[in-house]
C-alpha positions in Angstrom: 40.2 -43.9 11.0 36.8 -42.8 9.3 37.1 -42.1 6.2 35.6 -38.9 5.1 32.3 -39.0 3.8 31.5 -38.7 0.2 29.0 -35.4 -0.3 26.5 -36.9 -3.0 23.6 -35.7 -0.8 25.3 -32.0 -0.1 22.9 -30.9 -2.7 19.8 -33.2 -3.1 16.4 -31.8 -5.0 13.1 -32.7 -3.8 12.3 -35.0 -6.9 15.6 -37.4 -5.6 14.6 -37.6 -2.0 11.3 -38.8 -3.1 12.9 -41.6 -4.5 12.1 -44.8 -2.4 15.4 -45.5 -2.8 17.0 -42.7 -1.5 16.9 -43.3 2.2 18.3 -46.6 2.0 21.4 -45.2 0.3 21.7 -42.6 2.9 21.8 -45.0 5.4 24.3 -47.3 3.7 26.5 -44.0 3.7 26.3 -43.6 7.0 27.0 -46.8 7.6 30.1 -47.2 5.1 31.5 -44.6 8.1 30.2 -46.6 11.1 27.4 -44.4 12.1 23.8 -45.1 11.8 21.6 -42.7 10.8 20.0 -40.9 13.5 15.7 -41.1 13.7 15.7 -37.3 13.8 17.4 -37.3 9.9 14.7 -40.3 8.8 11.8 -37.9 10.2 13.3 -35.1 8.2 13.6 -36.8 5.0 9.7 -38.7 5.2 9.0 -35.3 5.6 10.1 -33.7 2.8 9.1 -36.6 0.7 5.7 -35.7 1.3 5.5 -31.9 0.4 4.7 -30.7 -3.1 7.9 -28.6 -2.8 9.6 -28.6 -6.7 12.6 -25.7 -5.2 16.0 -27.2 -4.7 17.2 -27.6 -1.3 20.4 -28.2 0.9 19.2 -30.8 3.6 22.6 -32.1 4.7 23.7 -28.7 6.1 20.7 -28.1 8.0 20.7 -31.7 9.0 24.1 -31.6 10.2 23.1 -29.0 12.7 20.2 -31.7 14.0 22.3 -34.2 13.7 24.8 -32.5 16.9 22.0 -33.1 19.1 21.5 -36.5 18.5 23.6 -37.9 21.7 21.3 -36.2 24.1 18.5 -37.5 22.5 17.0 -40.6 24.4 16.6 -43.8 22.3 14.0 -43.7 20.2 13.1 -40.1 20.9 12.1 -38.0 17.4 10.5 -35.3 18.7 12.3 -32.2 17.3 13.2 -29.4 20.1 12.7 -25.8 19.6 16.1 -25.4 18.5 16.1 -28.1 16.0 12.8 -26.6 14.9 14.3 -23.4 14.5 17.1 -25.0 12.6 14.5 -27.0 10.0 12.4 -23.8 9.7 15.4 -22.1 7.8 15.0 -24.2 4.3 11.2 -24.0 5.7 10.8 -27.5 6.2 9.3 -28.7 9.7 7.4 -30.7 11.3 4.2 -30.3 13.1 4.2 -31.7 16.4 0.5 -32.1 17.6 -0.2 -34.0 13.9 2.8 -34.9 12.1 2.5 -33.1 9.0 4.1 -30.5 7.8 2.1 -27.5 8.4 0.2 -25.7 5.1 1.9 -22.1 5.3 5.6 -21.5 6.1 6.7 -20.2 9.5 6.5 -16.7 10.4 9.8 -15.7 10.0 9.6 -11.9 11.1 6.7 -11.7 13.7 8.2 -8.4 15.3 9.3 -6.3 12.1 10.4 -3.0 13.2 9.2 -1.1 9.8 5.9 -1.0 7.7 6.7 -2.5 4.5 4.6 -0.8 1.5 3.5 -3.6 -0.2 0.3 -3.7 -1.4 -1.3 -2.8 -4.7 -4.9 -2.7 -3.8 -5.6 0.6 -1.7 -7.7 4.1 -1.5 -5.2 7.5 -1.7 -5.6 9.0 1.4 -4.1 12.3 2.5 -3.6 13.7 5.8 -6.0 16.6 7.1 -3.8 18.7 9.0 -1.4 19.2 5.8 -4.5 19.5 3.6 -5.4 22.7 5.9 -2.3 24.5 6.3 -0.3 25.6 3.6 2.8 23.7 4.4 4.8 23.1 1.2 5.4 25.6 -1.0 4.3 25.9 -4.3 7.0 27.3 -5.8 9.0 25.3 -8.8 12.1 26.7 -7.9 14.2 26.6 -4.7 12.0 28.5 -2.1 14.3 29.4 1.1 11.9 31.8 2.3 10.3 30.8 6.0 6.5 30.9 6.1 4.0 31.4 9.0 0.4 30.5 8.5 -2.3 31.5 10.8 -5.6 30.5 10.6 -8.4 33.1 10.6 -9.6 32.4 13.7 -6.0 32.3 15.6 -6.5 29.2 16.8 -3.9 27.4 14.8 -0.8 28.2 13.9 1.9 27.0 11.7 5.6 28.0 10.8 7.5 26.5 8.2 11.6 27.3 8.2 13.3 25.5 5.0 16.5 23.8 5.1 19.7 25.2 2.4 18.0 22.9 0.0 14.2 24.9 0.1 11.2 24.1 1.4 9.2 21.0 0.4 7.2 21.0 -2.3 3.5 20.5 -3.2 5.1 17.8 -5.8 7.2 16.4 -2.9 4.0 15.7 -0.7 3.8 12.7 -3.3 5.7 10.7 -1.4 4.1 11.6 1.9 0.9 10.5 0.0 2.0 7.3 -1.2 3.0 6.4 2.1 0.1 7.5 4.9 -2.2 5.5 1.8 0.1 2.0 2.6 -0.6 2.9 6.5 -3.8 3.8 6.5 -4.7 0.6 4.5 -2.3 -1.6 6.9 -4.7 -0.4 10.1 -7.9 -1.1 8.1 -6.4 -4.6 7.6 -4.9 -4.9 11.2 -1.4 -5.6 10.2 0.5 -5.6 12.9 3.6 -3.7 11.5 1.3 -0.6 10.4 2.1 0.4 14.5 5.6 1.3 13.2 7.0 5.2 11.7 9.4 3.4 10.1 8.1 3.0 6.5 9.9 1.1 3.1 9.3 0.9 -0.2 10.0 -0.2 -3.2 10.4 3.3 -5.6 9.9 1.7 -8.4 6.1 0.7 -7.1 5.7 4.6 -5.4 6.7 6.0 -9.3 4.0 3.9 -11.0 1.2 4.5 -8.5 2.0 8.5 -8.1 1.9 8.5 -12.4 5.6 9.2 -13.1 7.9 7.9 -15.4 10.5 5.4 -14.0 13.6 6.8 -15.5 16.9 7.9 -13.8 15.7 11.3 -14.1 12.6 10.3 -11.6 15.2 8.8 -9.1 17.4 11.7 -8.7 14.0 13.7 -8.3 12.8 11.4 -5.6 16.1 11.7 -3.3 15.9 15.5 -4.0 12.7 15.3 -2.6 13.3 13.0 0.4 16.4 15.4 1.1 14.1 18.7 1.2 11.3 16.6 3.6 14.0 16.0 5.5 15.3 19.3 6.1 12.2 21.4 6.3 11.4 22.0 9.9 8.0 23.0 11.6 6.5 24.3 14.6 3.0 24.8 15.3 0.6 24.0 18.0 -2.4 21.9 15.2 -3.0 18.9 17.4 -2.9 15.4 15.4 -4.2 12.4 17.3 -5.4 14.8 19.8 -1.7 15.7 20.4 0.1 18.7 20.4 4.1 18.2 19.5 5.4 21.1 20.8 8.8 21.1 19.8 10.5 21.6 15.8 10.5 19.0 13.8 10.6 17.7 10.2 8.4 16.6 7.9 10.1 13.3 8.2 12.8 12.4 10.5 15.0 10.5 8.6 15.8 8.5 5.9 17.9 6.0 3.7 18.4 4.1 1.0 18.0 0.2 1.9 19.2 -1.0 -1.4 20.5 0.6 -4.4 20.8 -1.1 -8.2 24.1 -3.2 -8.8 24.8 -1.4 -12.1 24.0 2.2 -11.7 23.7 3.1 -7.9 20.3 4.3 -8.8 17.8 3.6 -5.8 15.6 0.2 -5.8 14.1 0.3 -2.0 13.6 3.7 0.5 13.1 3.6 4.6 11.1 7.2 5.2 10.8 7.4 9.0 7.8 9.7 9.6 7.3 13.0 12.5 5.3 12.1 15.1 3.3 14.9 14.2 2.0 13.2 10.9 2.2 9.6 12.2 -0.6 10.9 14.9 -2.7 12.1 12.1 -2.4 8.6 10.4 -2.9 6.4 13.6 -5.6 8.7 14.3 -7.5 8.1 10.7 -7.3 11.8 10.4 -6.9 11.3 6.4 -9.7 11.6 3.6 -9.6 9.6 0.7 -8.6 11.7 -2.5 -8.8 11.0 -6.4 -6.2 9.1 -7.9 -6.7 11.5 -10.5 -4.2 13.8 -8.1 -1.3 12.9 -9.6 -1.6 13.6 -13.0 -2.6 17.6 -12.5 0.4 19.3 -13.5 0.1 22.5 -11.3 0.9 22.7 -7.5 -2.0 25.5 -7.4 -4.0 23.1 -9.4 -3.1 20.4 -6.4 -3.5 22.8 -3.7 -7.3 23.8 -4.5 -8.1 20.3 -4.6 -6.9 19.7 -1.6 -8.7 22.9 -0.2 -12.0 21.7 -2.2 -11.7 17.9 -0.8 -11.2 19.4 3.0 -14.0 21.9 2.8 -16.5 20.7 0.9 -16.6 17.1 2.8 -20.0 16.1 2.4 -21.3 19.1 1.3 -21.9 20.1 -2.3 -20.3 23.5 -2.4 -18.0 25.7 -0.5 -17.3 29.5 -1.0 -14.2 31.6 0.1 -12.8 34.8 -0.6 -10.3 34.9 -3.1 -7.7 36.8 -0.5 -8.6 34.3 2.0 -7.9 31.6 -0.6 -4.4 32.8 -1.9 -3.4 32.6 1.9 -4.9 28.6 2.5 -2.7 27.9 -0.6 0.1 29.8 0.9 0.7 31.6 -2.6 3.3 34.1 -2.7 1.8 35.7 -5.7 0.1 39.3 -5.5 -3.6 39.2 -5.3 -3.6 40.0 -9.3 -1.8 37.4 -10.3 -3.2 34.8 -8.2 -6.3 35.7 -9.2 -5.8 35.3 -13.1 -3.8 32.1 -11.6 -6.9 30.9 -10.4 -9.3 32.2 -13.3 -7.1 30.1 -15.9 -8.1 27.0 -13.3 -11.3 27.0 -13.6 -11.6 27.7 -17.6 -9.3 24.6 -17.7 -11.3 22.5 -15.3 -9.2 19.8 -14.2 -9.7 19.2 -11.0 -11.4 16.0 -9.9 -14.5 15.7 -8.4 -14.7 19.5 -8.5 -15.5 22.6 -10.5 -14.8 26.1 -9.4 -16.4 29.6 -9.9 -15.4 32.7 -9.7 -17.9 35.9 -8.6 -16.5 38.9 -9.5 -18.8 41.3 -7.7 -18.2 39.9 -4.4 -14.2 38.5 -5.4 -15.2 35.0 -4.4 -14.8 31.5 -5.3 -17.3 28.1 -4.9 -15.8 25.1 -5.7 -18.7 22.8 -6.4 -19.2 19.5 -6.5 -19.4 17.4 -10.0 -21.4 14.7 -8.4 -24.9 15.8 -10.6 -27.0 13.9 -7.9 -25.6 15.1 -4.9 -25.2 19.2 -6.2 -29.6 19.0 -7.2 -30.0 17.4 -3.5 -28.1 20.3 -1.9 -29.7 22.7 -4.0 -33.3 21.0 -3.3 -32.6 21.4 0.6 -31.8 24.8 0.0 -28.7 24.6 1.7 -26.6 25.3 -1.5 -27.1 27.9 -4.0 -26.8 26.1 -7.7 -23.4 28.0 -9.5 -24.4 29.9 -12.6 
């Protein structure tokens, strides 16, 4: 009877496999229990022994598993198969077959991921251009359960917007919507495969810091609060994305969840946001314009809203002028023409909008929003296809 055999090895670092003499005492323990060591284990080892790896690893267990296939191995054969390559890719240790060596990256563990994951740090904000032009979230700081229809002046778009118990979304909930058609949008500029997929995660943590919030609790609840009222606010309209139409109701976003929450106070730590097909069309599209970091800190959701407006309009132009009436109904204000308008005048005396000023003419109840690029409002004006603001 074989005794069993000891477990010295069950937990071997790197530094003592390198050790010349460790494969001679592997072999003398296989040997104290009448086996010999299989060729298969030996190329395993020499293999290790000659990465750089400093991680601790558990080579016996995953051995083990190579080891099971050793009796239909023909003598002398130490050519891993796919399973046992699949087997030594685990502790991401195998062997490359056309040269020997261990290859220089890991294996691709998740070719096919089934989600975008949000994870890089060095991207433009983009924000998508059918939202920028219809007045879809409200801009109301308190619970607005009122639904909205939007038509534009022409009539050739048209949008309703019917909010869930919760409210409609919010100008400050479009954050999130933000921070995530940016992440896409730069995936497709790099060709990542996985930037095909609606289904989005994040880490919150990483979406508070680049949308300028604090990272307390308090910002946690807010987020779910907002996911919850994307969620639930439902639209129909016939603006094509894509160069589709989606026909039918549907949310903001379809869905979401949390994918892992903190061990000591339940609070949030990664998000899955699965996007409309609506917005996803814009994004696969490139139907987005890159806006101004600078976004996120105004305070206001007017203050938000006529950026928007001003980014969409003015494009490469220097100015753009619209009646104020016309104005308060792109911003989808609720306000009375009055108040909106000292709404709008406080604005502009504050002028905090990036990359734009604004001016109000009083005679003719009209607003320009102008450019602040200096070189690019004297070349309009030069052309004469822009009057210079007073």
């Amino acid at each position: 009877m074989k005794r069993k055999r000891e477990t010295s090895f069950d937990l071997a670092t790197v530094e003592e496999i390198r050790d010349d003499a460790f494969l001679e005492k592997l072999e003398a323990l296989y040997a104290s229990n009448g086996e010999k060591m299989p060729d298969v284990m030996r190329a395993f080892y020499e293999d290790v022994r000659a990465t750089a790896v400093t991680t601790p690893v558990t080579p016996l267990q995953a051995l083990e598993k190579l080891k099971a296939s050793r009796d239909a191995r023909p003598v002398g054969d130490t050519k891993l198969s796919a399973d046992e390559l699949a087997t030594a890719a685990q502790i991401g240790t195998t062997q490359d077959e056309s040269a020997g060596k261990r290859p220089a990256l890991l294996p691709i563990r998740h070719p096919n991921r089934d989600f975008f994951l949000c994870d890089m740090f060095d991207y433009a904000i983009k924000d998508d251009g059918a939202s920028m032009e219809a007045p879809i979230f409200t801009l109301a700081t308190k619970p607005d359960l009122s639904t909205w229809t939007w038509k534009s002046k022409d009539g050739s778009r048209r949008v309703e917007v019917y909010p869930s118990v919760k409210g409609r979304a919010t100008q400050h909930d479009k954050d999130v919507l933000i921070y995530v058609i940016s992440q896409l949008t730069e995936g497709l500029n790099r060709e990542r495969p996985d930037a095909g997929q609606r289904v989005v995660r994040f880490v919150v943590y990483d979406y508070l810091v680049k949308t300028n919030k604090e990272t307390g609790g308090k910002e946690y609840r807010r987020l779910q609060a907002a996911l919850e009222r994307l969620r639930g606010t439902s639209i129909t309209t016939d603006i094509k994305t894509g160069g589709q139409r989606v026909k039918e109701g549907f949310g903001i976003i379809d869905s979401w969840a949390v994918i892992e929450k903190s061990p000591d106070d339940e609070r949030m730590i990664a998000v899955e946001v699965t996007l409309s097909k609506w917005l996803f069309n814009a994004v696969q599209a490139n139907e987005v314009l890159t806006i101004s970091s600078d976004y996120f800190r105004l305070r206001k959701p007017l203050e938000r809203r006529l950026y928007e407006l001003a980014r969409k309009h003015c494009g490469r132009q220097a100015a753009w002028t619209i009646g104020l009436e016309l104005l308060r109904e792109k911003c989808g204000a609720h306000s009375h023409i009055r108040a909106f308008r000292s709404q709008v005048l406080e604005i502009i005396d504050a002028d905090t909008l990036p990359d734009y000023r604004m001016r109000y003419d009083r005679e003719k109840d009209q607003v320009m929003f102008y450019t602040k690029n200096t070189e690019k409002l004297i070349a309009a004006v030069a052309s004469g296809k822009s009057k210079f603001p007073a």
